[in-house]
C-alpha positions in Angstrom: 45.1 -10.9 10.2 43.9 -13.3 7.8 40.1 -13.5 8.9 40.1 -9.5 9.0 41.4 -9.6 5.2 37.9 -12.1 4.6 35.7 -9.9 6.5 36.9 -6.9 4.9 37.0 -9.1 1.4 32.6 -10.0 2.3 31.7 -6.4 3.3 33.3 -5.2 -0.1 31.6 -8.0 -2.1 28.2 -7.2 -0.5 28.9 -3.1 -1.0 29.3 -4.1 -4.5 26.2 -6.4 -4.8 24.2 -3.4 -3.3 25.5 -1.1 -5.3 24.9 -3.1 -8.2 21.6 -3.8 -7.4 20.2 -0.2 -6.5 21.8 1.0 -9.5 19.6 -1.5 -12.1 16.9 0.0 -14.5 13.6 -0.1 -13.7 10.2 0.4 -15.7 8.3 3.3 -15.0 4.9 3.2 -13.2 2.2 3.3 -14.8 -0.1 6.3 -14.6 -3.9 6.0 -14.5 -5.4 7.8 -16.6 -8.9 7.9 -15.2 -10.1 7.1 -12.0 -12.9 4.4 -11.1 -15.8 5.7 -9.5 -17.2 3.6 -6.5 -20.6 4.5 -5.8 -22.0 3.9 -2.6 -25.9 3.0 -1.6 -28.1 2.9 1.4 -31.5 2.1 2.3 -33.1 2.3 5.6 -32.3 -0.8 7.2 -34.7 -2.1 10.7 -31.8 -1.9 12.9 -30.6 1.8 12.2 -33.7 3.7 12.0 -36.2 4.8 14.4 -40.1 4.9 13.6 -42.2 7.1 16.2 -45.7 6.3 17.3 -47.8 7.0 14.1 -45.1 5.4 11.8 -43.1 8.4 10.4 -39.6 8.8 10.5 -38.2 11.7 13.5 -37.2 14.8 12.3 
């Protein structure tokens, strides 16, 4: 009987902490107010393109 009185004591306890704890105030996020831009280059690179016989690139 006695341990049941403790176990029921430690999942009351740790209801309370929880409850405690979800309940707490909390800052806001903050919003972004513009976005960054990521800008993106290429170039023509020997492995990934193809030259035919004269030189040019395929169509």
């Amino acid at each position: 009987m006695k341990r049941k009185m403790i176990r029921l004591v430690a999942a009351f306890l740790a209801a309370i902490c929880l409850f405690l704890s979800g309940c707490a105030v909390t800052d806001a996020p903050k919003k972004t107010t513009e976005k960054e831009m990521l800008v993106i280059g290429s170039d023509i690179y020997s492995p990934y393109f193809y030259l035919d016989d004269d030189g040019n690139l395929p169509e």
